[in-house]
SEZAFI-14164 format. One line per field, with one value per residue: residue number from 0; residue in one letter; y, x, z of N, C-alpha, C in turn. Coordinates in nm, 3 decimals, decimal comma, always signed. Layout:
N
i <- [NUM/...]
aa <- [a/...]
n_py <- [Y/...]
n_px <- [X/...]
n_pz <- [Z/...]
ca_py <- [Y/...]
ca_px <- [X/...]
ca_pz <- [Z/...]
c_py <- [Y/...]
c_px <- [X/...]
c_pz <- [Z/...]
This chain:
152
i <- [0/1/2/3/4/5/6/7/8/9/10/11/12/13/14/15/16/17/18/19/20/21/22/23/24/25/26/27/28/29/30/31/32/33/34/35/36/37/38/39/40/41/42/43/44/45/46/47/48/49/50/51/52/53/54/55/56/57/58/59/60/61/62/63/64/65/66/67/68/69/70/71/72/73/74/75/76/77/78/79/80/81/82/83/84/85/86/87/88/89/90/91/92/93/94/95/96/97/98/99/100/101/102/103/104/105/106/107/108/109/110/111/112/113/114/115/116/117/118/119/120/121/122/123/124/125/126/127/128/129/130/131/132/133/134/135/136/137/138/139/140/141/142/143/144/145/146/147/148/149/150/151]
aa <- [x/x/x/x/x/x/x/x/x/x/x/x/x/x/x/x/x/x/x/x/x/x/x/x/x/x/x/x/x/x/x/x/x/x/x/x/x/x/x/x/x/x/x/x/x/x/x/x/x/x/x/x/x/x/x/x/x/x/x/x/x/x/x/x/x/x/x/x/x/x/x/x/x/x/x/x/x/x/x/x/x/x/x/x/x/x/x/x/x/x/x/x/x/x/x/x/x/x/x/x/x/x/x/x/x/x/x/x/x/x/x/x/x/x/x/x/x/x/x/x/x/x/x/x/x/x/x/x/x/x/x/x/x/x/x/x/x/x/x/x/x/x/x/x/x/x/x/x/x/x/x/x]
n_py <- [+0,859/+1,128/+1,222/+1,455/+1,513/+1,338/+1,313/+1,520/+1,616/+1,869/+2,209/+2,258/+2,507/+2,837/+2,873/+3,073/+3,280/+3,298/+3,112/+2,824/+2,466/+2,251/+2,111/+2,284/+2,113/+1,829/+1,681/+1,370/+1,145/+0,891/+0,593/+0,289/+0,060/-0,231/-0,456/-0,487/-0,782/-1,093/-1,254/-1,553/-1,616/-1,455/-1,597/-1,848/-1,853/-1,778/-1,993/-2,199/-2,092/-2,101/-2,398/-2,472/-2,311/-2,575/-2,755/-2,751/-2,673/-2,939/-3,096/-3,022/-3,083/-3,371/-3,446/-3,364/-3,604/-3,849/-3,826/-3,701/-3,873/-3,955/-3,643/-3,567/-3,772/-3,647/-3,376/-3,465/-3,617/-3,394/-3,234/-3,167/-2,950/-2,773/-2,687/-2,627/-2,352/-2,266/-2,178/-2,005/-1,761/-1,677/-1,515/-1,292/-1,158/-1,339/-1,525/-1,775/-1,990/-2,021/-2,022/-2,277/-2,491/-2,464/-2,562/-2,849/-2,913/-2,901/-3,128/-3,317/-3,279/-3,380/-3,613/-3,674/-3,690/-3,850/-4,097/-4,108/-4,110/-4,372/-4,496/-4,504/-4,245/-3,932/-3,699/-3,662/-3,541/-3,302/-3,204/-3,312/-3,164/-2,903/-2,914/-2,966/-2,716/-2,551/-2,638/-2,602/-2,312/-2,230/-2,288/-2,156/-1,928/-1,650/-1,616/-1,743/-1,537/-1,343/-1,444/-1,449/-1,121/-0,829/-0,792/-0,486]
n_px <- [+11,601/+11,795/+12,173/+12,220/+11,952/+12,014/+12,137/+12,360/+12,480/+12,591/+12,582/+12,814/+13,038/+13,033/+13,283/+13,341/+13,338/+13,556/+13,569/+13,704/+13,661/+13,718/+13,721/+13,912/+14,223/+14,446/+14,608/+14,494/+14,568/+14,461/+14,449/+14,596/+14,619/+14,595/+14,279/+14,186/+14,233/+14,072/+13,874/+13,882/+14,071/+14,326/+14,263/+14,336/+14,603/+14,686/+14,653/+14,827/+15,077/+15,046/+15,038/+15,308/+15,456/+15,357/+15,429/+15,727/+15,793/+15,718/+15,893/+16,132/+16,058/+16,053/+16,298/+16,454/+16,370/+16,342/+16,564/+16,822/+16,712/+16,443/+16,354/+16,387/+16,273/+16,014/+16,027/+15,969/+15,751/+15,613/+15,650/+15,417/+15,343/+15,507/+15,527/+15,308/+15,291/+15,535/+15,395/+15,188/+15,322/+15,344/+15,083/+14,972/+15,084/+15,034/+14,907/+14,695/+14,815/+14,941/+14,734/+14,651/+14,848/+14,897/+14,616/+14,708/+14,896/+14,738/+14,550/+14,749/+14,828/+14,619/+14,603/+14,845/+14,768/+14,569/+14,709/+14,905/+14,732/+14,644/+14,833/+14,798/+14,926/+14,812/+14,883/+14,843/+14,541/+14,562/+14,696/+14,520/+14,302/+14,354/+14,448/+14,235/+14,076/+14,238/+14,216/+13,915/+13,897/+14,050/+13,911/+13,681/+13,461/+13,492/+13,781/+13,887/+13,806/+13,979/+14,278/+14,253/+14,243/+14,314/+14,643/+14,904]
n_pz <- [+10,109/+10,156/+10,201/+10,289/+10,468/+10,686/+11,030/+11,169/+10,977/+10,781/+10,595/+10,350/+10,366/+10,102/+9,924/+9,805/+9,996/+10,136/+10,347/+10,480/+10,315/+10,437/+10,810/+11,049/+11,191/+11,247/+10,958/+10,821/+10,663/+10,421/+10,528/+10,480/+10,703/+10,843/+10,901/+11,208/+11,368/+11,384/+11,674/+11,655/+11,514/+11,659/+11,892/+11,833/+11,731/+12,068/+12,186/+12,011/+12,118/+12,377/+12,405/+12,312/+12,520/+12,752/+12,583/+12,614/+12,902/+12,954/+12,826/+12,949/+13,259/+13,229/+13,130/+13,345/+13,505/+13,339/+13,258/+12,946/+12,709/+12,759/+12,725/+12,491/+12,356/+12,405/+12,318/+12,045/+12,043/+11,998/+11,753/+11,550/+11,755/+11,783/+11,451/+11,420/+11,634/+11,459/+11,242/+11,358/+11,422/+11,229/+11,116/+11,131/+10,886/+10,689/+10,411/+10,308/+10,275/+10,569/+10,720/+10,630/+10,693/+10,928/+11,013/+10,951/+11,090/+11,337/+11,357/+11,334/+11,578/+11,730/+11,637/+11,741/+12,000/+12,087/+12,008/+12,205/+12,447/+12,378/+12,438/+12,725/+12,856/+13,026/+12,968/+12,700/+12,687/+12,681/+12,480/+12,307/+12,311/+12,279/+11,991/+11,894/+11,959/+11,811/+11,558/+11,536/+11,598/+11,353/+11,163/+11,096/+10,941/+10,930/+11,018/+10,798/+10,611/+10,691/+10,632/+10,353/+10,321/+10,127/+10,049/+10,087]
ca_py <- [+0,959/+1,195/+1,217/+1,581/+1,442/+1,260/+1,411/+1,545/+1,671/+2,038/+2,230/+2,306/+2,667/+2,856/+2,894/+3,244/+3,347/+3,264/+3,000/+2,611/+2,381/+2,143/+2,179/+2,280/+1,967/+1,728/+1,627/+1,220/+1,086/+0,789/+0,484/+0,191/-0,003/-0,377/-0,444/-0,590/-0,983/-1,179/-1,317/-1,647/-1,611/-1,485/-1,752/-1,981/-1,774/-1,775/-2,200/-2,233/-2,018/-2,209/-2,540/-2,458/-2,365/-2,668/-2,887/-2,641/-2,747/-3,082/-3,174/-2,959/-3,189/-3,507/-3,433/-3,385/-3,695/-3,916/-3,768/-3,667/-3,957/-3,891/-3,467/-3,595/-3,860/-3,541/-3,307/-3,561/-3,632/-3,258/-3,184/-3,134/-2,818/-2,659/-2,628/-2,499/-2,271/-2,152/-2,115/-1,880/-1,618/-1,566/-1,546/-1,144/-1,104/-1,449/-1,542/-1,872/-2,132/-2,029/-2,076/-2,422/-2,566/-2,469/-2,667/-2,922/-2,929/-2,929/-3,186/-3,407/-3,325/-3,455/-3,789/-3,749/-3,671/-3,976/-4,196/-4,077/-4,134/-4,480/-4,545/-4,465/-4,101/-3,887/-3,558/-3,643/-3,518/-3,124/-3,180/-3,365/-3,045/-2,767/-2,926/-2,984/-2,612/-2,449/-2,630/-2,548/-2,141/-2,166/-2,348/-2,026/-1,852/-1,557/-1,669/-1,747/-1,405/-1,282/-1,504/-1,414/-1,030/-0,791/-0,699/-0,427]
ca_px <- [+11,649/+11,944/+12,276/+12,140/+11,878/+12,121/+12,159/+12,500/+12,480/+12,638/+12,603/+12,967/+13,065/+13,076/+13,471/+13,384/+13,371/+13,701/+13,588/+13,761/+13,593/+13,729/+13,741/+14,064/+14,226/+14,535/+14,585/+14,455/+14,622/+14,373/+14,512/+14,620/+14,611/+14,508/+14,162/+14,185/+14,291/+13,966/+13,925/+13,899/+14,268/+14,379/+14,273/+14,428/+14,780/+14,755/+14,617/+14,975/+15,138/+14,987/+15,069/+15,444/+15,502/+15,348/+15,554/+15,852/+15,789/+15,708/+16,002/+16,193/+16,043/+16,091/+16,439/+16,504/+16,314/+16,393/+16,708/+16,806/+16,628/+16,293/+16,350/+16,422/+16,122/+15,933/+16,014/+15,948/+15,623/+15,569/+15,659/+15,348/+15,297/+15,612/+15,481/+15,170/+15,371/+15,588/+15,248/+15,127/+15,412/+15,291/+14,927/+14,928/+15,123/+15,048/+14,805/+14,576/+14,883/+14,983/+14,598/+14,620/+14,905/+14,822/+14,477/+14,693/+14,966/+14,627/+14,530/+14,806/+14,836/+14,501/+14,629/+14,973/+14,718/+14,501/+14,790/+14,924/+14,608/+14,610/+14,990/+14,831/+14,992/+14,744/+14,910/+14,745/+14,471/+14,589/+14,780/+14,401/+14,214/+14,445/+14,442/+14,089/+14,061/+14,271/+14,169/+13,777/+13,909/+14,126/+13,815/+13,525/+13,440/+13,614/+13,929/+13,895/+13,874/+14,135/+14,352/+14,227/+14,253/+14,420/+14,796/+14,998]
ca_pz <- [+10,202/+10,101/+10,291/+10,342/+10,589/+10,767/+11,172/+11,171/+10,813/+10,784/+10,469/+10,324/+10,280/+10,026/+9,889/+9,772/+10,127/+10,223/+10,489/+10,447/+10,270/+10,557/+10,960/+11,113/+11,306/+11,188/+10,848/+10,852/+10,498/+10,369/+10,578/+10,477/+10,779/+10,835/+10,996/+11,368/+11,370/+11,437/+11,804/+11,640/+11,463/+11,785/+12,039/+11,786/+11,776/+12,197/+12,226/+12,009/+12,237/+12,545/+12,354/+12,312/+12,584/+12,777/+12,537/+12,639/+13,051/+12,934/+12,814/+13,088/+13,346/+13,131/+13,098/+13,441/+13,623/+13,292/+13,169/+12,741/+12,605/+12,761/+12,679/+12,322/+12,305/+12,468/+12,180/+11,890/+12,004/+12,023/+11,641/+11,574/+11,811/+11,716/+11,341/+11,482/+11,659/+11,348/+11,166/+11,428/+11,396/+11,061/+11,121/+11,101/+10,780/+10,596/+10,353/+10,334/+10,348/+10,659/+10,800/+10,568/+10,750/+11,085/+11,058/+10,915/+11,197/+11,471/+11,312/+11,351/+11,679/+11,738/+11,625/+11,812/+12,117/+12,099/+12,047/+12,349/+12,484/+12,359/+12,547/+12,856/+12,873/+13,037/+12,873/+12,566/+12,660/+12,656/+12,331/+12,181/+12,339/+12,229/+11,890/+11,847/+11,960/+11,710/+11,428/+11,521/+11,578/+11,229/+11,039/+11,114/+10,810/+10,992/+11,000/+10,615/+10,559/+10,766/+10,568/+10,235/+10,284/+10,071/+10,147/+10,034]
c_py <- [+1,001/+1,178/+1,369/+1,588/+1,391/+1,358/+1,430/+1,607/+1,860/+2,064/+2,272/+2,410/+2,676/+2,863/+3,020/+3,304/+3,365/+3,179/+2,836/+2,540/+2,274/+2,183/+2,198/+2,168/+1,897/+1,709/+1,440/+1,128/+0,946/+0,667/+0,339/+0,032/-0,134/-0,342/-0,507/-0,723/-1,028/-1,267/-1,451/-1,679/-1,597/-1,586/-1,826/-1,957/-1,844/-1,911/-2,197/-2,163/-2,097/-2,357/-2,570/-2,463/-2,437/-2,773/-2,840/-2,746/-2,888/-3,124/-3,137/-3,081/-3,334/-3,504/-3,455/-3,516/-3,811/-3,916/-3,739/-3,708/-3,924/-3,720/-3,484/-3,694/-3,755/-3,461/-3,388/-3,585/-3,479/-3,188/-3,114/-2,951/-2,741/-2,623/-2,592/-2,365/-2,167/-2,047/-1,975/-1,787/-1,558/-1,532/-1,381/-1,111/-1,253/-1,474/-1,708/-1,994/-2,149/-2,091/-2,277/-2,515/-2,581/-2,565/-2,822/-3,023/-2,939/-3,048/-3,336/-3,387/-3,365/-3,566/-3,792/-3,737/-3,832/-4,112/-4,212/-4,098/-4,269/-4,576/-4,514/-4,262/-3,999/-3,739/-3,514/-3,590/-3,370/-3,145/-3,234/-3,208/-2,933/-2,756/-2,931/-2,808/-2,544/-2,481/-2,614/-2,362/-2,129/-2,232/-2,217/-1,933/-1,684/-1,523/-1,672/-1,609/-1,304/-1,306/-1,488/-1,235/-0,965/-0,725/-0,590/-0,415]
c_px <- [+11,788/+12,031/+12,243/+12,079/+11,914/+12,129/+12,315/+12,535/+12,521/+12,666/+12,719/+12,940/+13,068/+13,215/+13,467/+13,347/+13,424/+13,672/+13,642/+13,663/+13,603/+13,735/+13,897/+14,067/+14,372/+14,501/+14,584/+14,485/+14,515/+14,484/+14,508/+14,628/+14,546/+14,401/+14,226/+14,139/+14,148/+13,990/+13,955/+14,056/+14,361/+14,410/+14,378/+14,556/+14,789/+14,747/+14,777/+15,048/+15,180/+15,055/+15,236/+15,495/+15,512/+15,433/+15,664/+15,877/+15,789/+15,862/+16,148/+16,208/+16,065/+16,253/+16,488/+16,430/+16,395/+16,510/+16,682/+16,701/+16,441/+16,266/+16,335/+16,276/+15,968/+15,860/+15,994/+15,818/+15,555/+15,586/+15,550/+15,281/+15,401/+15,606/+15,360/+15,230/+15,423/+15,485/+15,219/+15,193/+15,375/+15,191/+14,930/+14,980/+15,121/+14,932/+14,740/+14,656/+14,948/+14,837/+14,552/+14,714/+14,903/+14,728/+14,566/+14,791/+14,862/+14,631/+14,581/+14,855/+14,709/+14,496/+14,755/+14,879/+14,587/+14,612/+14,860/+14,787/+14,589/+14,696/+14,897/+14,903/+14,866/+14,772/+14,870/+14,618/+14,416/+14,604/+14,600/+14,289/+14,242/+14,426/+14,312/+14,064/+14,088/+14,234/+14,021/+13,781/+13,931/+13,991/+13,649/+13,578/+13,545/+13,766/+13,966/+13,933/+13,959/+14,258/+14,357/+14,204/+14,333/+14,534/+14,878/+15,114]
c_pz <- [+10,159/+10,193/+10,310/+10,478/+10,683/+10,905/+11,161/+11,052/+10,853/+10,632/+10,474/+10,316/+10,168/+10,018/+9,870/+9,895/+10,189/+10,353/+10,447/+10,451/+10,412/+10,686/+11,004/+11,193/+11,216/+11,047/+10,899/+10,694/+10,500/+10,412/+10,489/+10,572/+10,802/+10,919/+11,128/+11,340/+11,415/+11,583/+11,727/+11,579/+11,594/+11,890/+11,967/+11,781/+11,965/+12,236/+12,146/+12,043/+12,351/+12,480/+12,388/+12,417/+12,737/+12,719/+12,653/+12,827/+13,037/+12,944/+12,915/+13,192/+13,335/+13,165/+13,275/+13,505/+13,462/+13,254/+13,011/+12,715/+12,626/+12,732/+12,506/+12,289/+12,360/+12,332/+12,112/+11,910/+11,996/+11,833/+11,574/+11,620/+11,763/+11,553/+11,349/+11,535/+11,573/+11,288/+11,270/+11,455/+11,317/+11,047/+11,087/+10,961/+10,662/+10,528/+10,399/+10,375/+10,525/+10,757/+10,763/+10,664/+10,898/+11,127/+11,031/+11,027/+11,358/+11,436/+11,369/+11,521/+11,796/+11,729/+11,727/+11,986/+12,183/+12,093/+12,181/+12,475/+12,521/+12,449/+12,661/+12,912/+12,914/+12,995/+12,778/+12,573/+12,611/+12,490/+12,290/+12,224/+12,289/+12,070/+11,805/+11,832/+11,816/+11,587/+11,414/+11,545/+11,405/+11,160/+11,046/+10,961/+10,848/+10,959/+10,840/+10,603/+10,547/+10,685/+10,446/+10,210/+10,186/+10,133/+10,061/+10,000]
């Protein structure tokens, strides 16, 4: 079947008739533009979003009922989310290491979430859920590709 055949098909003018080869309307220059972010890249940007800033309150509330030392033993077990975090600034303009360290920063807070787990800390169980999350969003074939597009 030709592109002739096609519904919407309009034969071009002739040129020696003086009518435009093209329709009047805006000039539309050949874009360059990225495709639209994959939900799965997304969620995982807004879960370390949400992660942050849960640490963020965490250690807020820490701070005030324990004082410094528990705000400070807050953040440290939180390291973790805050290089998830960084990672996910770069997620729109970064290539594959930024999607590599992300899974690799879930990851570990998948272990800092079960250890916490293991203390007794029933908080661990956000930080082992959040983390499980993003590194089953950042691991979809999807996401790969997102990460492996071309950039200009």
């Amino acid at each position: 079947m030709s592109y002739q055949n096609q519904p919407g098909w309009n034969v071009p003018p002739n040129p020696e008739q003086g009518t435009p080869l093209y329709p009047p309307g805006p000039y539309q220059p050949y874009s360059m533009a990225q495709p639209p972010m994959p939900g799965s890249v997304r969620a995982a940007r807004v879960l370390a979003y949400v992660a942050t800033g849960l640490v963020a309150l965490g250690a807020v509330v820490t701070g005030a009922v324990a004082g410094p030392a528990g705000a400070g033993a807050a953040l440290g077990s939180a390291i973790p989310v805050i290089g998830v975090f960084i990672c996910a600034l770069c997620f729109a303009r970064s290539g594959s290491g930024a999607r590599v360290t992300a899974i690799v920063f879930a990851s570990f807070m998948i272990l800092f979430g079960l250890g916490a787990l293991g203390r007794g800390i029933p908080a661990g169980i956000v930080q082992l859920g959040l983390g499980i999350a993003i590194v089953a969003a950042l691991s979809q074939r999807q996401s790969g590709d997102w990460f492996r597009r071309p950039r200009h």
